[in-house]
N, C-alpha and C positions, 0 to 999 in steps of 0.2 A: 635190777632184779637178780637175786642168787640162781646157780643152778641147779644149787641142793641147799640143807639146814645148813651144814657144814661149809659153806663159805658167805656168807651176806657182807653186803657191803651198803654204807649207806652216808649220807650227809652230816655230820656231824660240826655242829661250829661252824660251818661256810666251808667242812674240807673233809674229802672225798675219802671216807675211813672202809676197810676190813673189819666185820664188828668181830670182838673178840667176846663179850659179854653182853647180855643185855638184862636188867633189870635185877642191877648185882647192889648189894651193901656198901655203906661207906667203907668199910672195914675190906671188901673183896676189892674195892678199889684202889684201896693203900695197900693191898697187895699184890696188885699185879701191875700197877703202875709201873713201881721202882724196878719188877724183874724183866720188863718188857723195855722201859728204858737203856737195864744195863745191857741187856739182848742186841740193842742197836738200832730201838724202834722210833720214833717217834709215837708216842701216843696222848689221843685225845681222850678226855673224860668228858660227859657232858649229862646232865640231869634227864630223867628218862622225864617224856611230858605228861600231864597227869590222862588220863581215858577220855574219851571224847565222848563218852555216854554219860551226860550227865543225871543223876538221881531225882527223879521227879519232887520229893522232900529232901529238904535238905534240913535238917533240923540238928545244929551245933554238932554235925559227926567231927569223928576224930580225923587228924587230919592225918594221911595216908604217910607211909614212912617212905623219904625219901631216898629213891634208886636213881643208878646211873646205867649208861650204858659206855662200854669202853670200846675203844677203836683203835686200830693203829694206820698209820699214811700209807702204807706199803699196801695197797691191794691186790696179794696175792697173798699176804697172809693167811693162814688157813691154822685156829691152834688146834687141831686134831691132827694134824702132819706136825707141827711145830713139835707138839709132846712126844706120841708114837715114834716122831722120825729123832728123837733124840737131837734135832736143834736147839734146845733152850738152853743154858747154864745158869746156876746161881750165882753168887758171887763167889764162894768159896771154891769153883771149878767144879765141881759136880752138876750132873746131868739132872734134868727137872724129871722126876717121874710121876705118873698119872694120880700115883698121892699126895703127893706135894703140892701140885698144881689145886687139888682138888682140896686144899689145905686139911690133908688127914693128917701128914707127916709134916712135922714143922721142920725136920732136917730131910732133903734129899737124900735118898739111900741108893744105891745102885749096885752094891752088893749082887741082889737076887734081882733077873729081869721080872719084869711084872707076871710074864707068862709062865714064868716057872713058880710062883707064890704059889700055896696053898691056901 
């Protein structure tokens, strides 16, 4: 059980992850895969399972879009210390900042810290 939102940890694949996301796109998953890997992590992907409240009709719905949830082996992982604390790198050696991660910025910028933006 977490101690806060900010850290969960949970079983993933048979192995003991720090959830980094949960109930993310394909797409947020090929992106944070690769950054998390080059970072030094191991990380799991695993398909979020579908609600356990089933619909009393079920009549031909659509079928729900596929999420995952992403984890890494390290549980002490924390990606709100990892961002803020300036731990992450891209591959280009630039520092990940809170837009980047949050895929606003397709290039890490570090120029301006986030607290001085307007």
């Amino acid at each position: 059980m977490a101690i806060n939102k900010n850290h969960e940890f949970d079983d993933l694949l048979g192995t003991k992850c720090a959830i980094v996301e949960k109930n993310v796109s394909q797409d947020r998953a090929d992106f944070l895969k690769p950054l998390l890997e080059f970072n030094g992590y191991t990380v799991v992907v695993a398909a979020t399972p579908p609600p356990k409240a089933v619909p009393a009709v079920v009549e031909e719905a659509p079928a729900a879009p596929a999420s995952y949830t992403i984890g890494v082996t390290d549980v002490s992982f924390s990606a709100v210390m990892a961002v803020f604390g300036r731990q992450l790198h891209t591959k280009d050696g630039h520092v990940v900042t809170l837009a980047y991660w949050q895929q606003k910025e397709s290039v890490s910028n570090e120029e301006v810290p986030y607290y001085e933006k307007k």
